[in-house]
C-alpha positions as CSV (number, residue, x, y, z in Angstrom):
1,X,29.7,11.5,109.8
2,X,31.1,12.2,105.8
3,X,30.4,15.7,105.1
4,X,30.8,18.1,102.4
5,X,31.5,21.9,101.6
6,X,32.1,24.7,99.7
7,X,35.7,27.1,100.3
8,X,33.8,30.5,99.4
9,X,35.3,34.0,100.4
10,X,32.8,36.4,101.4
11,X,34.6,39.1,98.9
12,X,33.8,36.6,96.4
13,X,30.0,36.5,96.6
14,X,28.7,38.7,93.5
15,X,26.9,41.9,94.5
16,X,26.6,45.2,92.3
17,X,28.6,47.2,94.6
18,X,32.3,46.3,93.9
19,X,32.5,43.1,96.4
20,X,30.6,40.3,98.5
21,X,28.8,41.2,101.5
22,X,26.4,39.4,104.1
23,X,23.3,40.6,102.3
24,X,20.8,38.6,99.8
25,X,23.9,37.0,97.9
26,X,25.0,35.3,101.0
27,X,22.0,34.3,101.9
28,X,21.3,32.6,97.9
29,X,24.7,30.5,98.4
30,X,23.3,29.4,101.7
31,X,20.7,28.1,99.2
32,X,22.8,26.8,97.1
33,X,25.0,24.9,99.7
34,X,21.6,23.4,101.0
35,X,20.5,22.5,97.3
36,X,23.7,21.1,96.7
37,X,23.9,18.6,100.1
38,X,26.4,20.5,101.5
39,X,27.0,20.8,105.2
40,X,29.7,23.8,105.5
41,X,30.6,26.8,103.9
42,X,34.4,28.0,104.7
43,X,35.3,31.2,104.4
44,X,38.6,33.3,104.3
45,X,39.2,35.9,107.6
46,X,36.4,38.2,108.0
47,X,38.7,41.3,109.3
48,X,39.2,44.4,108.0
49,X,41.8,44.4,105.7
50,X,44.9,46.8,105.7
51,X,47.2,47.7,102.5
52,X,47.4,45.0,99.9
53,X,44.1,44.1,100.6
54,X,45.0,40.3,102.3
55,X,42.6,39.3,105.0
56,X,45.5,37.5,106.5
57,X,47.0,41.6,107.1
58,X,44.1,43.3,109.5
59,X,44.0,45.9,111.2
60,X,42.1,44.0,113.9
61,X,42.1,39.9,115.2
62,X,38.4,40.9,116.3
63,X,36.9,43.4,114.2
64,X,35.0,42.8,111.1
65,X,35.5,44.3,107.5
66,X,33.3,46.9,106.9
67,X,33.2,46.2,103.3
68,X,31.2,43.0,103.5
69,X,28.6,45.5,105.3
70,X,25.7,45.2,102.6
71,X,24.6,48.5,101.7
72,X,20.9,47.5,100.6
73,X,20.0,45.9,103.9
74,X,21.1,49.5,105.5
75,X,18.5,50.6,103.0
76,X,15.9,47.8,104.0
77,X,16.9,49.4,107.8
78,X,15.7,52.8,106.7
79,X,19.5,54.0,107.5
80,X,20.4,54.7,103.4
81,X,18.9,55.7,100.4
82,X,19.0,53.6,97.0
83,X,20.2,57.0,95.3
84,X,22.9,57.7,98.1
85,X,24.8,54.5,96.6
86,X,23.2,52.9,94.0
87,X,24.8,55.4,91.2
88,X,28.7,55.1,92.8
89,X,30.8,53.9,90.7
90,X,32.3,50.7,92.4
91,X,34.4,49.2,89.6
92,X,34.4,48.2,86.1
93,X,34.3,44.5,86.2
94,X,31.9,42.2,88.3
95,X,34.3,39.4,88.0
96,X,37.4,41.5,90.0
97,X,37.0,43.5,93.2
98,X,38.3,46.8,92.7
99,X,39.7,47.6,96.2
100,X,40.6,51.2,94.8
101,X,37.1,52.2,94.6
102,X,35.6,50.4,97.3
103,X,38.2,52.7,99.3
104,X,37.5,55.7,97.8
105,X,33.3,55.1,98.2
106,X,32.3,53.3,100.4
107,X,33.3,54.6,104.1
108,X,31.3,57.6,102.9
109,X,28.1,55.8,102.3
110,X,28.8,53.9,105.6
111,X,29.2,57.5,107.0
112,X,25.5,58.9,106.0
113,X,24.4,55.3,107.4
114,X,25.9,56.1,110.9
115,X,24.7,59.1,111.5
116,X,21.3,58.1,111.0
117,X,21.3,56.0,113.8
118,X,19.3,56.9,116.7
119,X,19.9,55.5,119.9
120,X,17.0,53.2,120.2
121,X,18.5,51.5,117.5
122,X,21.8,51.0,118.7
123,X,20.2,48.6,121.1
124,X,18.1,46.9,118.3
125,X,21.5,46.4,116.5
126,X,22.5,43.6,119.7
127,X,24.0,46.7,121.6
128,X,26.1,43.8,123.7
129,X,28.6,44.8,121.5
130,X,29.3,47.5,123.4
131,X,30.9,45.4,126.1
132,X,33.6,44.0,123.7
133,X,36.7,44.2,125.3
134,X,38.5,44.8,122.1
135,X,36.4,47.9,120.5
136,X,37.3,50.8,122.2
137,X,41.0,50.4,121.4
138,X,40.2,49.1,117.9
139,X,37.7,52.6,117.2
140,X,40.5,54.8,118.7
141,X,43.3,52.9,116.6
142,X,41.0,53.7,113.6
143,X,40.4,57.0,114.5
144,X,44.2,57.7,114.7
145,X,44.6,56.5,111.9
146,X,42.5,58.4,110.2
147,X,44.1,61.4,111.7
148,X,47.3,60.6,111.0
149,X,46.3,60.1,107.0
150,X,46.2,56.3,107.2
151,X,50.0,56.1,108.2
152,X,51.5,53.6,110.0
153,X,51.0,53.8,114.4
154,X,54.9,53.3,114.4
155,X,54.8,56.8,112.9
156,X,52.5,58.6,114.9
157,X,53.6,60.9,117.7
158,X,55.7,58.9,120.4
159,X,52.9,60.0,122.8
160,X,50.4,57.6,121.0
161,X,53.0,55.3,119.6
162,X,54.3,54.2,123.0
163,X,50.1,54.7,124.6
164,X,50.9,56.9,127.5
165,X,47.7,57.4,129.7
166,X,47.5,61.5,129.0
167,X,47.4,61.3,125.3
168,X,45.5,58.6,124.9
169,X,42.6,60.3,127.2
170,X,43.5,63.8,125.4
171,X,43.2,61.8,121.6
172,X,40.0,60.0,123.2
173,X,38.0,63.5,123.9
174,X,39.5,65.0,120.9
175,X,38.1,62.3,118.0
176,X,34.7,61.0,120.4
177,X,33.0,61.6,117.2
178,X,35.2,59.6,114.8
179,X,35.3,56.7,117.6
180,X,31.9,57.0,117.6
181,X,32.2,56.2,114.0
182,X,34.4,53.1,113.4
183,X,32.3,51.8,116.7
184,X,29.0,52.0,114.7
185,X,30.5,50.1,111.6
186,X,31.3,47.3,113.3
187,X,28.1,47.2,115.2
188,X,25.8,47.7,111.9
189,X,28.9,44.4,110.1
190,X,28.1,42.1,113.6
191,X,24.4,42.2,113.5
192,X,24.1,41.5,109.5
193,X,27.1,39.2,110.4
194,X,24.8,37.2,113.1
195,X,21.6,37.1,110.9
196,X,23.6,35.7,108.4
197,X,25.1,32.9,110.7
198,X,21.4,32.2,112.2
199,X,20.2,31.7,108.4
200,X,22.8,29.4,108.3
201,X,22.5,27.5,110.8
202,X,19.0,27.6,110.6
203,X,19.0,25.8,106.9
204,X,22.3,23.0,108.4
205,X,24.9,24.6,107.1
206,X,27.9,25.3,109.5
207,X,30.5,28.4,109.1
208,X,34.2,27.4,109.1
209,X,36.3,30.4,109.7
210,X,39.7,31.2,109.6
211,X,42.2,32.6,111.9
212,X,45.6,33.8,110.7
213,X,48.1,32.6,113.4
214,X,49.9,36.0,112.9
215,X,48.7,39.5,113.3
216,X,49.7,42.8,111.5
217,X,52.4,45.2,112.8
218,X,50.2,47.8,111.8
219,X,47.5,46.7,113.8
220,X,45.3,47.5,116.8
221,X,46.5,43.9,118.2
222,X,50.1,44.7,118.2
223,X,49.5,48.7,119.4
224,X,47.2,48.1,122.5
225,X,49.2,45.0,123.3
226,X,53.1,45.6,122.8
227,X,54.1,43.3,125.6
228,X,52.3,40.6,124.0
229,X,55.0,40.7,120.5
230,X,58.6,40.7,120.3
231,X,59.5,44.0,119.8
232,X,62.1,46.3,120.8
233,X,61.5,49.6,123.5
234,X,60.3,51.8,120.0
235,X,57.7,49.4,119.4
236,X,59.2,47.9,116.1
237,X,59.9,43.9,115.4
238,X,63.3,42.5,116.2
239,X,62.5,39.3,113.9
240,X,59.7,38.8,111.7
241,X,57.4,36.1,110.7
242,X,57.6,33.8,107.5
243,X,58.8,30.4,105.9
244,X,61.9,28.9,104.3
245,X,63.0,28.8,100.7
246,X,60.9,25.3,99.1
247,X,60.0,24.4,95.8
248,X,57.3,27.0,95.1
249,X,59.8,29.9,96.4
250,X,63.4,30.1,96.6
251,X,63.2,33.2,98.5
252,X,60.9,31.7,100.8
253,X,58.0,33.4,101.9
254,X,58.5,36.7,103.6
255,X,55.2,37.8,105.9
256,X,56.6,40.7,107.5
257,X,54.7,40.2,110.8
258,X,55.8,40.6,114.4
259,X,56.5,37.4,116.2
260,X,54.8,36.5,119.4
261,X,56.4,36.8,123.0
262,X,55.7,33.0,124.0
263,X,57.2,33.5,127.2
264,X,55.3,36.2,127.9
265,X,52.3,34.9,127.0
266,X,52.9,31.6,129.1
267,X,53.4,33.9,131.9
268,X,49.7,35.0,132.1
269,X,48.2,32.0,130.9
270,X,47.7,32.9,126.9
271,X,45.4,35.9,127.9
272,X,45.4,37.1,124.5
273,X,45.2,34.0,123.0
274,X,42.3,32.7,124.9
275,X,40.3,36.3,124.0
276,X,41.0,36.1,120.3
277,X,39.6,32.2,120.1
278,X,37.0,32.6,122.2
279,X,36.0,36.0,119.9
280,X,36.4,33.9,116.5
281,X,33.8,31.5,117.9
282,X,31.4,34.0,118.4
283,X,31.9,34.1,114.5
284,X,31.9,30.5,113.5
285,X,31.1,27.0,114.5
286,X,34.2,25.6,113.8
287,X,37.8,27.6,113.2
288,X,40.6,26.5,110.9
289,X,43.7,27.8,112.6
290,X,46.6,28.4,110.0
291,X,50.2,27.7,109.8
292,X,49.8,25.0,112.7
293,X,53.8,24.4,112.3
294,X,54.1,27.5,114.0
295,X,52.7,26.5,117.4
296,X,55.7,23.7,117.3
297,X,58.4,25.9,116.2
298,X,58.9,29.3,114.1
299,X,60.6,30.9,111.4
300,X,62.1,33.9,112.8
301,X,63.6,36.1,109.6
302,X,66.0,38.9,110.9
303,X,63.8,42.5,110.4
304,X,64.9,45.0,107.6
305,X,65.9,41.4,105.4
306,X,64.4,41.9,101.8
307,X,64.2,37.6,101.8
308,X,63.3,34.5,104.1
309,X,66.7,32.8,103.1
310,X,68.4,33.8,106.4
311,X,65.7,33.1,109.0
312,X,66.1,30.2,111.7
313,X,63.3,27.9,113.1
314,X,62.9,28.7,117.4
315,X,61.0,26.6,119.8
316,X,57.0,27.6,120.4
317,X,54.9,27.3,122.7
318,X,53.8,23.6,121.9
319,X,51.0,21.2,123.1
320,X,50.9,23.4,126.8
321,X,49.2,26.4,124.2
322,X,46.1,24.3,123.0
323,X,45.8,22.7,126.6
324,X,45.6,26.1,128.5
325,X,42.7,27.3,125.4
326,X,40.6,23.8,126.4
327,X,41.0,24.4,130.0
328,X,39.6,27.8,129.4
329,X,36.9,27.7,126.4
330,X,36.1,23.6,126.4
331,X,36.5,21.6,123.4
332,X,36.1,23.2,120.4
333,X,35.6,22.6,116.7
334,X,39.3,22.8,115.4
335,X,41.2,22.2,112.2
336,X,44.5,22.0,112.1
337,X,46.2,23.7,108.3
338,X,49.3,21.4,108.8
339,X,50.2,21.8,105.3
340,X,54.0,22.0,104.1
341,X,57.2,19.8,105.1
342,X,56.1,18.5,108.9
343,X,58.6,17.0,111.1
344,X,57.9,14.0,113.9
345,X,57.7,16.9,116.5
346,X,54.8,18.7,114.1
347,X,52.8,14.9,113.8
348,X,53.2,14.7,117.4
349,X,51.5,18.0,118.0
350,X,48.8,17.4,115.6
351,X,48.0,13.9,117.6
352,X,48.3,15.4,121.3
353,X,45.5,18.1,120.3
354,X,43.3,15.5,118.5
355,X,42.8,17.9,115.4
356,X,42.2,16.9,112.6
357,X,44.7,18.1,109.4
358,X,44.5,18.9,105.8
359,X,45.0,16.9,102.7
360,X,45.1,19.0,99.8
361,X,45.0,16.8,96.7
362,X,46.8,18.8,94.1
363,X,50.1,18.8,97.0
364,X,49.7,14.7,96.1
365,X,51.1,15.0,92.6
366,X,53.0,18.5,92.4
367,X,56.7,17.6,92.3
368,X,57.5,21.0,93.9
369,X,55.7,20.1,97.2
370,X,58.0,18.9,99.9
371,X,55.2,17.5,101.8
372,X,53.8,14.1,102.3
373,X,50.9,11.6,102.5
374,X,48.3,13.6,100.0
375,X,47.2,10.8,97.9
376,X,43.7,9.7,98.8
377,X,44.8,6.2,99.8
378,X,47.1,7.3,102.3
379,X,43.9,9.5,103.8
380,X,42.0,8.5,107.2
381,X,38.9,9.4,108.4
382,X,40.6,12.3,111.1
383,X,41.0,14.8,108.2
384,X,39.8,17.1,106.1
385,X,40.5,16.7,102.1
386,X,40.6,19.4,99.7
387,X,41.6,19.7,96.3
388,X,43.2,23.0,96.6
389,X,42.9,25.7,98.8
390,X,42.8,29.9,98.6
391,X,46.8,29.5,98.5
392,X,46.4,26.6,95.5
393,X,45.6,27.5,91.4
394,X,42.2,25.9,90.5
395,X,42.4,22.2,89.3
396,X,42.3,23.6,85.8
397,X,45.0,25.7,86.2
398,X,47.2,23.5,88.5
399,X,46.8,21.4,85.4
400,X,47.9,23.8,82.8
401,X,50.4,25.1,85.0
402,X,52.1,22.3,86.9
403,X,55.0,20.0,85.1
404,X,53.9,17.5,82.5
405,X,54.8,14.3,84.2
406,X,52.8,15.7,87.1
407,X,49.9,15.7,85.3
408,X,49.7,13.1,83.5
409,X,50.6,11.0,87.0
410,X,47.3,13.1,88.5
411,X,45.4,11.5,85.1
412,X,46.6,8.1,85.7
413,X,46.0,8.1,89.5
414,X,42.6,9.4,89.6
415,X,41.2,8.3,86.1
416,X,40.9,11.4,85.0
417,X,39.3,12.1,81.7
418,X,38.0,15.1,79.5
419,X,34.6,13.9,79.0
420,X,33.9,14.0,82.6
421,X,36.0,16.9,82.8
422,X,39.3,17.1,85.0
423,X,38.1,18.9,87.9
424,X,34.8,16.7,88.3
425,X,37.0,14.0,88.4
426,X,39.7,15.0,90.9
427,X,37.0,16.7,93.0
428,X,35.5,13.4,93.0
429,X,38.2,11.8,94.4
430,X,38.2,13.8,96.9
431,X,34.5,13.2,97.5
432,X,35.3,9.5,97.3
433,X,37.8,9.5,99.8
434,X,38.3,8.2,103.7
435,X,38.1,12.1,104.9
436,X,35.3,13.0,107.3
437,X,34.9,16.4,105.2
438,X,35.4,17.7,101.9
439,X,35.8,21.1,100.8
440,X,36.1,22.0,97.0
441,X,36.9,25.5,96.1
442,X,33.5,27.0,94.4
443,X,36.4,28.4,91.2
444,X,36.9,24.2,90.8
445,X,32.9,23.6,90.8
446,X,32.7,26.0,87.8
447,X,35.6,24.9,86.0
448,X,37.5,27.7,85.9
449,X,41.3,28.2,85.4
450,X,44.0,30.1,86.6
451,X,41.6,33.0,86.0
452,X,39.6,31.9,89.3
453,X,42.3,32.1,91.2
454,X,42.4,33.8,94.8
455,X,46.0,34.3,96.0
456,X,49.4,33.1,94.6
457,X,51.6,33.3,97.3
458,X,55.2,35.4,97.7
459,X,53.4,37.9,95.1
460,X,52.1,41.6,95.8
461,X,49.2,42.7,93.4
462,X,46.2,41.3,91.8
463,X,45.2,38.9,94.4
464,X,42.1,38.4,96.5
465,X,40.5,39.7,93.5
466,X,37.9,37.1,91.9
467,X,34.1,37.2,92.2
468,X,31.7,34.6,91.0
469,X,28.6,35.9,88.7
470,X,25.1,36.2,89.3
471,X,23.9,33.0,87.9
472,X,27.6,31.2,88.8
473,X,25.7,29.0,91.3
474,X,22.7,27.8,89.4
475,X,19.9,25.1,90.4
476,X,21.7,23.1,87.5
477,X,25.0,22.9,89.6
478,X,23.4,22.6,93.0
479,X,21.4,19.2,91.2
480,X,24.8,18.1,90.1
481,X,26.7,18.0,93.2
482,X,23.7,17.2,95.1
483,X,23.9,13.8,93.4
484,X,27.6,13.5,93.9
485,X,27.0,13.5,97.3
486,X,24.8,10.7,97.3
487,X,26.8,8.6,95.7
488,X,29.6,9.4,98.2
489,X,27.0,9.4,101.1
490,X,28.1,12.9,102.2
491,X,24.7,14.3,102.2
492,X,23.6,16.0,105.7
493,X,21.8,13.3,108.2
């Protein structure tokens, strides 16, 4: 079946208190997506984010960001007050998320929310989340850090660094109430985050997440489960996580974050693993797992190295990985990211899991890319096409940005033309291609340029920022793609 969708972050939805959130704005762009005959939305992760404000750096694998917590439904609930929040300021600019002021306002408000809750509505608020395996390591993590002024659990006290039994229990009695806490936010984010979903669903449209295939040092992953990580007997990485020098950085790409313990997690059958897929399907229908290449082999930069040039590729944990998660959770909806250079080993991979891959249009004509097989003719059905993803510039500013002769290649290859409008016409090639699904970033929809942009990688500052407008998404638009889609017989059946 050809289907369509929208790449949409949650931070991005508009809203009138500093970013996105899973209240009536989410709800309209599920509207929009069903006006527009569009069968998915995608999303970025959904965690809560740490410094730097990238949902691919969370404090948790399986807690949800309780900035997307929308603040009017809590009113709706009875749980706030209009005035309690309403007045804040929660930045300057509707089109940029100001993280600065999100911070300093709104775990306050989520604060006066908490308290109100009574028991009785603990349970209304699908109290099963109390059995989560994950949450009462995640609420004292967050409670720690609190204590600790937000530093670092590789800086705490060795007594709660290293998790011995007595001062864990001691820390446990000590901040009940502020575990308390951080386990009421995420129960208030999971049930606005499951009547969102059920809208969804409801109205055909189908969630894609997105899993990071790396976690944070500085998270609640890597501190309740040291064994799982290669780390050294203080707790800190021997190697670190990231990619080689290419064309878009001759540094290479420098993540930062701990490697896995493959061996270790062979031993007890991908434990962990298993857990955190089977917790991002509670989330979505269908999961997009990033960096694929990393489940073949990984880059494995020496810690304390300010660059990626010296790191060395190591063997991972290969096609016996995806068959131990089937064995344990059944077939699942999965996309491969296989993005980037791919050797015969990486193909292979891709083909033993049946997943399909990306093909990300703007890679097809860009020089700089040392990747292969983007142009639509070279496209089967087994895929999923995109013009550009979070990690891309819009098609606009791909256009203004990328070298001359790759451009006007891009024109000649896809007829592109300025009365149609450059990112109509590569989106409909995309559209028009063999793929099975479609996604077009919403920034390419409304023509935007670099401005629209989500994340340049390699760069600290100023990303994850844009927001779309009340308005953005108007019946006009929805019309428009709507017939696009007939034309390239991707509506919904």
């Amino acid at each position: 079946m050809r289907k369509a969708g929208i790449l949409m972050p949650i931070s991005s939805l508009p809203s009138p208190y500093g970013i996105g959130t899973l209240g009536a704005a989410a709800r309209e762009f599920v509207d929009f997506l069903v006006r527009g005959g569009q069968s998915c939305w995608q999303i970025l992760p959904v965690g809560p984010t740490s410094y730097g404000d990238s949902p691919y750096q969370s404090f948790s694998s399986f807690a949800g960001n309780p900035y997307f917590i929308d603040l009017d439904t809590l009113a709706e609930w009875g749980f706030l007050e209009p005035e309690e929040y309403q007045s804040l300021n929660w930045g300057s600019d509707p089109e940029r998320v100001d993280y600065e002021a999100l911070y300093r306002n709104r775990f306050a408000v989520l604060r006066l929310a908490c308290s109100r809750l009574k028991r009785g509505d603990l349970f209304q608020l699908r109290g099963v989340l109390w059995k989560a395996d994950w949450l009462e390591d995640y609420a004292l993590f967050m409670a720690l850090k609190d204590r600790y002024d937000g530093a670092p659990w590789l800086e705490w006290p060795e007594e709660l660094r290293l998790r011995r039994p007595a001062a864990l229990e001691r820390a446990r009695k000590e901040l009940a109430g502020e575990i308390d806490f951080w386990t009421r936010v995420q129960l208030l984010f999971f049930c606005q985050w499951w009547s969102l979903k059920e809208y969804a669903n409801e109205k055909g449209v189908s969630i894609i997440g997105d899993l990071p295939i790396y976690v944070s040092i500085d998270s609640a992953d890597v501190w309740a489960n040291p064994e799982q990580f290669q780390l050294d007997a203080g707790g800190r990485p021997t190697e670190v996580a990231g990619c080689p020098p290419d064309g878009f950085a001759a540094d290479g790409q420098l993540w930062g974050n701990p490697l896995f313990d493959w061996e270790a997690m062979k031993a007890d059958g991908y434990r962990w693993w298993i857990r955190r897929i089977a917790a991002q399907f509670q989330l979505y229908d269908t999961l997009r797992i990033d960096h694929f290449r990393g489940f073949d082999e990984y880059y494995a930069i020496p810690a304390g190295d300010a660059t990626a040039r010296n790191g060395h590729w190591r063997p991972g944990p290969g096609i016996g990985f995806f068959r131990a998660v089937e064995a344990a959770l059944g077939p699942r909806d999965i996309i491969a990211e296989d993005l980037g250079f791919l050797t015969p080993s990486v193909r292979k991979l891709l083909e033993e899991t049946g997943y399909p891959g990306m093909k990300v249009l703007e890679f097809a004509f860009d020089s700089r890319d040392t990747g292969g097989g983007y142009l639509p003719h070279c496209y089967t059905p087994h895929c999923v096409a995109y013009t550009g993803t979070h990690d891309n510039d819009t098609i606009l500013g791909w256009m203004a940005s990328a070298p001359a002769e790759d451009v006007e290649l891009a024109k000649a290859y896809l007829r592109l033309n300025e009365q149609e409008g450059y990112h109509w016409g590569m989106m409909r090639s995309a559209w028009a291609s063999a793929a099975d699904l479609a996604v077009m970033q919403l920034q390419d929809l409304l023509g935007l340029g670099s401005e629209g942009r989500i994340n340049t990688p390699s760069t600290l500052g100023g990303n994850w920022r844009w927001r779309a407008l009340p308005g953005d998404c108007s019946p006009e638009l929805a019309d428009r793609l709507h017939r696009e889609m007939e034309i390239y017989q991707r509506l919904p059946e």
